[in-house]
Each structure stands twice: as C-alpha cells, then as structure tokens.
PAZAPA-4460 file (N, C-alpha, C; in steps of 0.05 Angstrom, whole numbers, plus 32768, in hexadecimal, padded with zeros to 4 digits):
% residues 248
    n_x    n_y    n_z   ca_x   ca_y   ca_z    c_x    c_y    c_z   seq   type   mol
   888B   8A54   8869   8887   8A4D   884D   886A   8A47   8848     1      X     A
   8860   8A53   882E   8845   8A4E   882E   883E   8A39   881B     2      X     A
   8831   8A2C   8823   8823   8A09   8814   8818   8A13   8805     3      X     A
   8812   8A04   87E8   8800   8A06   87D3   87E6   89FD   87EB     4      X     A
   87CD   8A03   87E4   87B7   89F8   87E3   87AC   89E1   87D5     5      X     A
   87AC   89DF   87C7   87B5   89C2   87B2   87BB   89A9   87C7     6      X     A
   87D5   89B0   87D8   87DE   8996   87EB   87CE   8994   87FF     7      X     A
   87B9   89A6   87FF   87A9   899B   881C   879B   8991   880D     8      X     A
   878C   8991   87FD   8770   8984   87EA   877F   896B   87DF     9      X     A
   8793   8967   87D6   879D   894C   87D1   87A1   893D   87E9    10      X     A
   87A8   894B   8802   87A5   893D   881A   878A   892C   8818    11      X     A
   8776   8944   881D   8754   8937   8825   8753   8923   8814    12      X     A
   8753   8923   87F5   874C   8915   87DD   8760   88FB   87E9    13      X     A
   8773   88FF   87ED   8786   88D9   87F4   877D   88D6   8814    14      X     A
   8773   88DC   8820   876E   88D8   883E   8751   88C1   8837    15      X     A
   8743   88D0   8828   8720   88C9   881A   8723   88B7   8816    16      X     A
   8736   88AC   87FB   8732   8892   87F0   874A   887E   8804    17      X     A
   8759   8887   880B   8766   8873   8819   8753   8869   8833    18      X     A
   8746   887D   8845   8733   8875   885A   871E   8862   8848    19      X     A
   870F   8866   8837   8709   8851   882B   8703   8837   881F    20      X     A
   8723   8838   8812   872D   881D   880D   8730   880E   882C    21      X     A
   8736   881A   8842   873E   880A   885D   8721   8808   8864    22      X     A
   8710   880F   8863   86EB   8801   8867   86E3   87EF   8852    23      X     A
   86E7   87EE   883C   86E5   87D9   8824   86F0   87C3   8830    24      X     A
   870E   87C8   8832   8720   87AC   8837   8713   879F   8851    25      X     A
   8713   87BB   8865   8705   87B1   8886   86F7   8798   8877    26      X     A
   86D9   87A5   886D   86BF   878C   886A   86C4   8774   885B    27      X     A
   86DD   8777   884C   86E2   8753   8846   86F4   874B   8858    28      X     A
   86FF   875E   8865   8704   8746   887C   86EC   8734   888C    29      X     A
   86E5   8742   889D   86CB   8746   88A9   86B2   8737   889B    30      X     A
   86A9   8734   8886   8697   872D   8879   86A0   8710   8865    31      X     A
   86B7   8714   8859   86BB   86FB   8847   86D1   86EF   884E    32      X     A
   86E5   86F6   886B   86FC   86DE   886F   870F   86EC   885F    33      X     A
   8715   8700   884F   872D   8704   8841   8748   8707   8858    34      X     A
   875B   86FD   884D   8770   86FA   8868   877A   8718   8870    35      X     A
   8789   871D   8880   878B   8739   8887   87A4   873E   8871    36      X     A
   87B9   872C   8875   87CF   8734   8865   87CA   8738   884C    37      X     A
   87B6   8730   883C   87B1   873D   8822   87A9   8757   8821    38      X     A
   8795   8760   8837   8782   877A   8831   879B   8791   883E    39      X     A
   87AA   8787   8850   87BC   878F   8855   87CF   87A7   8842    40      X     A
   87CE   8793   8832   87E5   8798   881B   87D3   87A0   87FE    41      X     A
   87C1   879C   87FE   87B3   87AE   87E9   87B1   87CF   87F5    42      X     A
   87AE   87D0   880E   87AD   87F0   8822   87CC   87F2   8821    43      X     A
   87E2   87E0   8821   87FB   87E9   8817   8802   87F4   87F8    44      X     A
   87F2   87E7   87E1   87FE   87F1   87C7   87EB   8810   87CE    45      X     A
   87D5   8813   87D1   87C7   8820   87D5   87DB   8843   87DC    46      X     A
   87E7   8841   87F7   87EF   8856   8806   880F   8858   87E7    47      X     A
   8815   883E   87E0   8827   8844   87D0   8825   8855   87B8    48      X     A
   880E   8849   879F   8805   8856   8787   87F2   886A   878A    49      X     A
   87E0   8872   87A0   87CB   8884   87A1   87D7   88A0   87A6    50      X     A
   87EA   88A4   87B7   8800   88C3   87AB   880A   88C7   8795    51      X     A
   880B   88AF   8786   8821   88BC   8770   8806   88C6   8756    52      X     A
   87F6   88B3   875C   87D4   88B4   8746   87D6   88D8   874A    53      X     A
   87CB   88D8   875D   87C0   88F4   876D   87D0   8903   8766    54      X     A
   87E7   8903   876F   8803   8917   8762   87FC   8923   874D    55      X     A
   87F1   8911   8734   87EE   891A   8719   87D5   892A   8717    56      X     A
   87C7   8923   8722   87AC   8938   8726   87B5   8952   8735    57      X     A
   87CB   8955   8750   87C2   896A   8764   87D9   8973   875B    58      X     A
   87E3   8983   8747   8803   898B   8750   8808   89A8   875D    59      X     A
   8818   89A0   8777   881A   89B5   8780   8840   89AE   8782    60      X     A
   8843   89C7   8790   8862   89BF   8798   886D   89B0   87A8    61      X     A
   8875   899A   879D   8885   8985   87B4   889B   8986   87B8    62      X     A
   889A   8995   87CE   88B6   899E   87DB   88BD   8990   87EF    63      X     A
   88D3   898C   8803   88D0   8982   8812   88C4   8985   8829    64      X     A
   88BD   89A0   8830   88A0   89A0   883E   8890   899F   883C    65      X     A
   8880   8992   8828   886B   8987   881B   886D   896A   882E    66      X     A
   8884   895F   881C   8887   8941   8820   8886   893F   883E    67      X     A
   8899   8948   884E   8895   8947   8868   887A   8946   8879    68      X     A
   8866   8958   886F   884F   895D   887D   883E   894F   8870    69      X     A
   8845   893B   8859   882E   892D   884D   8836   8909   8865    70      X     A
   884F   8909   8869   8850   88F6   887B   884B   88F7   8896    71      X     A
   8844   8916   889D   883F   8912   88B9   8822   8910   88B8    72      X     A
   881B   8921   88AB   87F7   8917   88A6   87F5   88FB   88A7    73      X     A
   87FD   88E9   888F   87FC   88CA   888F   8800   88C3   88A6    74      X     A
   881A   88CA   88B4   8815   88B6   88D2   8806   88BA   88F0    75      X     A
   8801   88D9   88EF   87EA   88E5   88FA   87D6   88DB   88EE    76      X     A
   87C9   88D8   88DD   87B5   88C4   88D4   87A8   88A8   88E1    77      X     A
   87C6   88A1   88DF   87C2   8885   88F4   87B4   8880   890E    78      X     A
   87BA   8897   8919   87A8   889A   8939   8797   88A2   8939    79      X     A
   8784   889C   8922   8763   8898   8929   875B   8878   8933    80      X     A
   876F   8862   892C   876E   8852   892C   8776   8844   894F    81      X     A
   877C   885A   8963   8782   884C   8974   876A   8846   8983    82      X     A
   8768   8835   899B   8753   8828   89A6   8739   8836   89AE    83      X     A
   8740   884D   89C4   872B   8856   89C3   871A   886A   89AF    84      X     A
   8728   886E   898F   871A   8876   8983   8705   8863   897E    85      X     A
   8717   884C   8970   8712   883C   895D   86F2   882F   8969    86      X     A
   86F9   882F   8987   86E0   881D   8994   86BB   882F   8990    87      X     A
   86C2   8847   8989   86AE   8860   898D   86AB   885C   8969    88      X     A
   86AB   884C   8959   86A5   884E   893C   86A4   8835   892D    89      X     A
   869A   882C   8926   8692   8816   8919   86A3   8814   88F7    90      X     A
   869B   882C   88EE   86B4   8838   88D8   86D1   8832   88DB    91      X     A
   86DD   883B   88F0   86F7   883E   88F9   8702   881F   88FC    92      X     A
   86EC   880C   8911   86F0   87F7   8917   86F0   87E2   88FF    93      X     A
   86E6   87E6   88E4   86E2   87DB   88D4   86FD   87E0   88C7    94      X     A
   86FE   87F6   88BE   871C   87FF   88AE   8735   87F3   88BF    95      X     A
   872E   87F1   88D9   8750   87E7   88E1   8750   87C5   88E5    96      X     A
   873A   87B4   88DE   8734   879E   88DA   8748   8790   88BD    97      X     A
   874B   87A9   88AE   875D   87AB   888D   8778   87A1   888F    98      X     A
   8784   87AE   88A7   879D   87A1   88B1   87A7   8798   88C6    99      X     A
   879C   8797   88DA   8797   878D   88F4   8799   876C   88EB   100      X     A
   87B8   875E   88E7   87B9   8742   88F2   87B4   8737   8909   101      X     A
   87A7   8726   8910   87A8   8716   8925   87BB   870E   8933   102      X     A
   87CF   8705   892B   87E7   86FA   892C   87F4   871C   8939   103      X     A
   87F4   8736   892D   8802   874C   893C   87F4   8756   8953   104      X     A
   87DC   874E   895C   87CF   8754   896E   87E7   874B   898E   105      X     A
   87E2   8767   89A3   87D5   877C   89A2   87E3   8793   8998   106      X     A
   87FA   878F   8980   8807   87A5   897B   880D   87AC   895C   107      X     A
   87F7   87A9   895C   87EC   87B3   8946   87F8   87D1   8938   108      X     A
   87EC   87E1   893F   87EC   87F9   8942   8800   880A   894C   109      X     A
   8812   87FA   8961   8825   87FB   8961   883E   8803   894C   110      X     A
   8846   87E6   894C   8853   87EB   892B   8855   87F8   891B   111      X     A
   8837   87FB   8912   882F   880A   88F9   8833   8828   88F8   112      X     A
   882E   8836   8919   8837   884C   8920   8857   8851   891F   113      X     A
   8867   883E   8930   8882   8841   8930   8891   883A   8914   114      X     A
   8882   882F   8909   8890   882A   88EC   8890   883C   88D9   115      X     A
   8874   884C   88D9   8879   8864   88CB   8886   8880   88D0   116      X     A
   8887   887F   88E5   889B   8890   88FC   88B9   8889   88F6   117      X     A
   88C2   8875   88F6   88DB   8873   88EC   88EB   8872   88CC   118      X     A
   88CB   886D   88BE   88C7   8866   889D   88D4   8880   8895   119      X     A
   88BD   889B   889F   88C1   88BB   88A0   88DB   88C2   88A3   120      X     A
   88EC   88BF   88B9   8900   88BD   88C7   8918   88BD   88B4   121      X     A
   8913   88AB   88A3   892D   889E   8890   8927   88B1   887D   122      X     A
   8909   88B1   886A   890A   88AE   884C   890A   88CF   884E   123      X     A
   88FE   88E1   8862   88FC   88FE   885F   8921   8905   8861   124      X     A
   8933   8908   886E   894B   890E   886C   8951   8905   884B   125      X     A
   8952   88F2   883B   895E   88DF   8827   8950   88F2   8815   126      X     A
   8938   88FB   881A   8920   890C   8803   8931   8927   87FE   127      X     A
   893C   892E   8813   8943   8949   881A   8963   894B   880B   128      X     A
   8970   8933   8812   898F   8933   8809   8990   892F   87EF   129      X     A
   897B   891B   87DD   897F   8913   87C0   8972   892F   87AE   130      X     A
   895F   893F   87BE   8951   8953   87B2   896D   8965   87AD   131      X     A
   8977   896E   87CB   8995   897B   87C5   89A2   8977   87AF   132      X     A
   89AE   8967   87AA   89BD   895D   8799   89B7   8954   877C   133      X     A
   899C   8958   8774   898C   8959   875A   8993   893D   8755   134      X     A
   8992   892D   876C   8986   8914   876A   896F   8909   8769   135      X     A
   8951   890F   8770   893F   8915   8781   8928   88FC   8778   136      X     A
   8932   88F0   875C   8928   88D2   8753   892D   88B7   8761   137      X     A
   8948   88B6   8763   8956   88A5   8778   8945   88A0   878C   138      X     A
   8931   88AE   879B   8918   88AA   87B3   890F   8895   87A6   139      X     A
   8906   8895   8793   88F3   8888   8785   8905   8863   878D   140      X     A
   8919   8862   8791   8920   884C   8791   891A   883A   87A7   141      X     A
   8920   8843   87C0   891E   8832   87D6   88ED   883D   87DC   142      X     A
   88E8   884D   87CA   88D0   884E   87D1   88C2   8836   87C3   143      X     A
   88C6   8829   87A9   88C4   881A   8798   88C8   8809   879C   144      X     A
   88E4   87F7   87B0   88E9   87E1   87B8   88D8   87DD   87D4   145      X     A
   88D4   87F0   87E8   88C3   87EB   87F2   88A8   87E8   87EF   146      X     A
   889B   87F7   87DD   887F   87F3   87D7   8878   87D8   87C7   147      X     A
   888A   87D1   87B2   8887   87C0   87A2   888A   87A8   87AE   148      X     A
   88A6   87A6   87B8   88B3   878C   87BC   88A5   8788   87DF   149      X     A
   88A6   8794   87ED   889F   878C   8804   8877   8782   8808   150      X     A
   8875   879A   87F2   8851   8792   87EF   8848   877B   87E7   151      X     A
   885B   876C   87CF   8854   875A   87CD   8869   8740   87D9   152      X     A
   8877   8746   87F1   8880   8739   87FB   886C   8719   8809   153      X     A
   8858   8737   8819   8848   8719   882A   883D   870F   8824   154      X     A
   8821   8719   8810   880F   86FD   87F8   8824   86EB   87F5   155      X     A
   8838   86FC   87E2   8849   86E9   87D4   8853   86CF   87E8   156      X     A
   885A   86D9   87FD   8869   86BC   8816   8846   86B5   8827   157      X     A
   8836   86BD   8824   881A   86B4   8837   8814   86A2   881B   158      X     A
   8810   869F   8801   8806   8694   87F4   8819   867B   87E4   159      X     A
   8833   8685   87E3   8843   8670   87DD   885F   866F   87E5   160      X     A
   8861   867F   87FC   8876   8675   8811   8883   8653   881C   161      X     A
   8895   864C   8818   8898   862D   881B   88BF   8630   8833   162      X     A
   88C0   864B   882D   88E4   8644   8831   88DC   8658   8844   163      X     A
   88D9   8657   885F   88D1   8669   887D   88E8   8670   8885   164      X     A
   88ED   8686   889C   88F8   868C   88A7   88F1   869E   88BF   165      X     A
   8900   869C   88D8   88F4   86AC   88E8   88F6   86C7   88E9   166      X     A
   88EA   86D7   88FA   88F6   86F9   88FA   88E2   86FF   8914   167      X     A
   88F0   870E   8925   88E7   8720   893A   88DC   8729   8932   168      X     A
   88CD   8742   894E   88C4   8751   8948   88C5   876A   8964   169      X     A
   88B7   8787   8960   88BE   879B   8974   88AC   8793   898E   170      X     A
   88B9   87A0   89A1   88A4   8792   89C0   8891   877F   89C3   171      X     A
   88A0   8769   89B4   8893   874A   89B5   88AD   8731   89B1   172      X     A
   88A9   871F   89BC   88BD   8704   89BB   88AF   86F6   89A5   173      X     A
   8897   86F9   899C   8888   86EB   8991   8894   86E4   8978   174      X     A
   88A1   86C2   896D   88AD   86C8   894F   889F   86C8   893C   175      X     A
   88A3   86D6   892B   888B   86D5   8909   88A6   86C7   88F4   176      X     A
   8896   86C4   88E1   88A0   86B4   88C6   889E   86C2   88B0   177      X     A
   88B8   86C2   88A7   88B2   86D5   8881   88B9   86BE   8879   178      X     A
   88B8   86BE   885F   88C6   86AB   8846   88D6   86B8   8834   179      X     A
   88E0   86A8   8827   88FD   86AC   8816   88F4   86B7   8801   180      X     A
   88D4   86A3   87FE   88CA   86B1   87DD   88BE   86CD   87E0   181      X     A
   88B3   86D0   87F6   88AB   86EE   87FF   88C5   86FF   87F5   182      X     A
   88D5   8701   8804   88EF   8710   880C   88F9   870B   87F0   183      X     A
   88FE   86FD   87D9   8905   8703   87C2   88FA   8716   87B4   184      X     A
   88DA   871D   87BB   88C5   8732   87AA   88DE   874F   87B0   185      X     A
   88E7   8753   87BF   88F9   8768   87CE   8917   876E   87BC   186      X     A
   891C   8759   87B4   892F   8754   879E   8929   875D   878B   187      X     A
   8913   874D   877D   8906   8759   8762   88FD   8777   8764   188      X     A
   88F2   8779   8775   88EC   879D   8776   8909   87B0   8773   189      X     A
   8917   87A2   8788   8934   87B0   877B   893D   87B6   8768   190      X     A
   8946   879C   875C   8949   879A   873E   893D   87B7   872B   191      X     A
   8921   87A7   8730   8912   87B9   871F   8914   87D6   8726   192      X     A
   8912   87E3   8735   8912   87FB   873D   892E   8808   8733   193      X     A
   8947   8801   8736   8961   880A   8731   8961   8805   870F   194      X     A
   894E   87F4   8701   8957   87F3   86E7   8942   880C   86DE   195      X     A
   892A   880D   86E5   891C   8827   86DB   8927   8841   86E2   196      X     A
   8937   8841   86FD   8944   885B   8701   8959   885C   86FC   197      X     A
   8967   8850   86E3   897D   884C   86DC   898C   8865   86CA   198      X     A
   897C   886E   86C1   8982   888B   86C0   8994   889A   86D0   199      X     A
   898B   889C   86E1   8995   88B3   86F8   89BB   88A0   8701   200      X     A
   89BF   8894   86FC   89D0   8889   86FA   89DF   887F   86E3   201      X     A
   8A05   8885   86EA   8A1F   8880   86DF   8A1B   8869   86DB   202      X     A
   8A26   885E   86BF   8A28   8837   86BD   8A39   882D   86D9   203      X     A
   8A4B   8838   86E6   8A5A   8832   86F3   8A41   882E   8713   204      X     A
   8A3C   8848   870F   8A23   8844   872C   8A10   8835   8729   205      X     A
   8A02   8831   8707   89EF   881F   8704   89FC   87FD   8709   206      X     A
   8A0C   87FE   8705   8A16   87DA   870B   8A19   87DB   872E   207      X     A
   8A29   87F0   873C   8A2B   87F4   8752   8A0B   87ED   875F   208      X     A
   89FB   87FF   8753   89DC   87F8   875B   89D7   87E1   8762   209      X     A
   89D7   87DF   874B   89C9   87BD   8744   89CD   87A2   8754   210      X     A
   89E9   87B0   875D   89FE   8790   876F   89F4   8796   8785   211      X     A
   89F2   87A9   8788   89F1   87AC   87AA   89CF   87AE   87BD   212      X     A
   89C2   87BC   87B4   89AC   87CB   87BB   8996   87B0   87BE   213      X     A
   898D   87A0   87A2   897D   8795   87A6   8983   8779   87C7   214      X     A
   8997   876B   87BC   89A1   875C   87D4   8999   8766   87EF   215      X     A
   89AC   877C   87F4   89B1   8791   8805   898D   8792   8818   216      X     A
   897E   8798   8801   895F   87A5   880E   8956   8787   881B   217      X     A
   8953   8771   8805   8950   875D   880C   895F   8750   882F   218      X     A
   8972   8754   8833   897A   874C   8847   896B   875A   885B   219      X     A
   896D   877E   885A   8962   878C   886A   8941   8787   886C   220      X     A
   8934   8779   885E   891B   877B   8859   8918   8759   8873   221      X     A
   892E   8744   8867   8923   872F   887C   892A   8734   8898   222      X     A
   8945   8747   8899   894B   874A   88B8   893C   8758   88CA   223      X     A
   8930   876D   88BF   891C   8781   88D0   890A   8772   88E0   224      X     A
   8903   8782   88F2   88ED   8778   8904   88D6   8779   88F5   225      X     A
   88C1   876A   88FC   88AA   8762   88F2   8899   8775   88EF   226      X     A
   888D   8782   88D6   8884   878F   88CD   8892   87B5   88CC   227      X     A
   88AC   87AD   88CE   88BF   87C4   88D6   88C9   87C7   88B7   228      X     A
   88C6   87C5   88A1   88D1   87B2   8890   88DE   87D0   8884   229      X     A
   88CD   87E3   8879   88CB   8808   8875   88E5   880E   887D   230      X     A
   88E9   8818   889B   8905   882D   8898   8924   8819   8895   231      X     A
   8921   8804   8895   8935   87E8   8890   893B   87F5   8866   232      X     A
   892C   87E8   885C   892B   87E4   8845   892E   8807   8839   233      X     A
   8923   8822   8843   8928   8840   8844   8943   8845   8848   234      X     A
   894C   8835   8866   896D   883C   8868   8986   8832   885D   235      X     A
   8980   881A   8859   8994   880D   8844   899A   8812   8827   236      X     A
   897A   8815   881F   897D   8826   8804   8993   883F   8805   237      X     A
   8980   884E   880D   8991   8871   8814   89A8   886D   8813   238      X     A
   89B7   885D   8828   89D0   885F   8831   89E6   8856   8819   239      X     A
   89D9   8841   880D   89EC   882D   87F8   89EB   8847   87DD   240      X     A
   89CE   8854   87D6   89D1   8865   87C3   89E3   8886   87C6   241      X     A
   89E6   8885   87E2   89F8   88A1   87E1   8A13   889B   87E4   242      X     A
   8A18   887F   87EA   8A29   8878   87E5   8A38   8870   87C3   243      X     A
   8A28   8867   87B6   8A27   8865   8798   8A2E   887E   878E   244      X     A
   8A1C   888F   878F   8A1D   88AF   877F   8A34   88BF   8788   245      X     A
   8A45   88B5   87AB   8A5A   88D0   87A3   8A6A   88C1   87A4   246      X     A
   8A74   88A0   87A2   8A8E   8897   879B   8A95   888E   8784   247      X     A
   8A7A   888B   8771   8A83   8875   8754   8A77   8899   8743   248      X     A
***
C-alpha cells in the first residue's frame, strides 16, 4: 500500500516541534527548578493536541496504516533517549531531563518504552474495529480521557492532592502515591468526552456510557501500575464501548 507523502512531512514537522518542546521544558528543569511532573505533562498535552493541530494542516489518508506507523515511529522515537545515546549529546540529555522523575529513576525509560508498547497494543486493534464498523469517533473517547483526565491528573494531585493512596509499580517494590483528587481529573475527562461524543450514540447507549465508562476508567486509571496508566484506561474504555454498541 502506498503512503501519501504528506504523512512523512507531518511526521518530520511533529517530530521538530515535539523534540523541541522536550529541550525547552529540559532547561527549566535544569535551569529554574520547574518540577518534572509538570514539564512532564505539558510534553504530555503536547504528544496529545500537536497531531490533531497538524492533522488540519497535513491531510493525508488516515488509514489504519497510517495510524499504525505513526505509533511506531513515536515509540521508536523514544530510543534516542536511551543511555548511551543520551550520554554522547548534551541536546538529548537535556530533553530527557523534561520527564525523567527522580523518584522513577533508574527506570525511567523503561516504562515509558513499555507503556507505549502496550498503549499501541490496545488502541491500534480498537482503531481498526470502530473504523470497521463506521464507528471510528468512539477512538476519540478513551484518547480524550486519557489525554485530558490523566494529564491533568498529576499537577492536579502534586499541587493539591490531600486524600493519597498507594500504587505499584513494573520491576520495582518501590510504593508511589496518587490522590483521589488526581484520579477524579479521570472522571471528569470521562464525563466530558462521552457527552461531546454523544452523537455517535443511542440514548439508551448514551446513559449506558455515561454509568459505566467514566467510573470504570477512573478505577482503571488508580489500579494500574505506575505510570502504566495508557493501555489500563485504552482497554477498559474499548471493551465497555463494544460492549455498549452491540448490546443496547
């Protein structure tokens, strides 16, 4: 199958400004003390709204082999960031300063690899089955609760978190802490997301929605392993909405 041209140049053009923004954020870490979990999560809305911006500029065909190969690029991406690049560039070392907590050290990179690896995993099959079925908006839902609600999950609990909780995490005993007020942002994104895509949905599925999904993500969002938060909050969605659409 032959690719528009278009999708490789919207590649370079979001590769550009996202490498970027991760050297910006790097030097206030580095330079003015900004905490990681904020710059963090500005490089999270970032990877969230900077495809869809671009989208409107580059249109080529988004097919599902489009989508597929725009996430393997993204997580192939990632491994510029492992050690012995990172140590050979001052650039590189600065940009992974953007999300590199202290507290996830030394598995950093880790995670972030296996998380998107599993993120892919879930949401490319779900892309592929809702497109089938001239569902293909419905994505938009568990992409929206994750981007939104989970992004502003950790400011939201690092800055006014009061009601803690513990949570694991992958090849570490080490315990970390979410909050309740975090993990509600996850709720509200729900909410919100199923009432804008409310469209694509029967009153019968839209109430079905509504009861189930936001809760539902929320749970999945506190139980996940630590910083796993992506194919949790991807598979629960999916599952509860194909469940919605062929029984109500």
């Amino acid at each position: 199958m032959e690719i528009d041209s278009l999708f490789y140049l919207y590649q370079i053009v979001l590769l550009s400004i996202l490498f970027s923004l991760y050297y910006i954020t790097g030097q206030l870490v580095r330079r003015k003390g900004i905490k990681v979990n904020y710059t963090r999560k500005i490089n999270h809305f970032a990877l969230f709204f900077m495809p869809t911006i671009l989208g409107l500029l580059f249109v080529y065909d988004k097919s599902p082999v489009t989508r597929a190969l725009g996430l393997v690029i993204a997580i192939c991406t990632v491994f510029i960031f492992i050690q012995p690049i990172r140590e050979r560039s001052e650039i590189i070392r600065t940009m992974f300063l953007s999300f590199d907590r202290p507290e996830d050290r030394p598995n950093t990179l880790r995670w972030l690899i296996t998380q998107y690896i599993a993120a892919a995993i879930v949401i490319i099959p779900l892309t592929i089955y809702f497109t089938s079925v001239n569902l293909g908006a419905l994505v938009l839902i568990p992409l929206l609760i994750n981007g939104l609600g989970d992004g502003f999950a950790e400011p939201v609990g690092v800055r006014f978190g009061r009601m803690k909780y513990n949570a694991r995490a992958l090849f570490s005993d080490k315990i970390y802490q979410r909050s309740i007020e975090g993990s509600l942002c996850v709720f509200v994104a729900g909410i919100l997301s199923i009432v804008v895509l409310g469209y694509e949905f029967t009153p019968p599925q839209f109430i079905a929605a509504l009861v189930t999904i936001p809760l539902a993500t929320t749970l999945a969002e506190a139980f996940s392993p630590h910083t796993w938060d992506s194919p949790f909050i991807f598979g629960v969605t999916g599952v509860l909405l194909i469940a919605i659409v062929n029984l109500l």
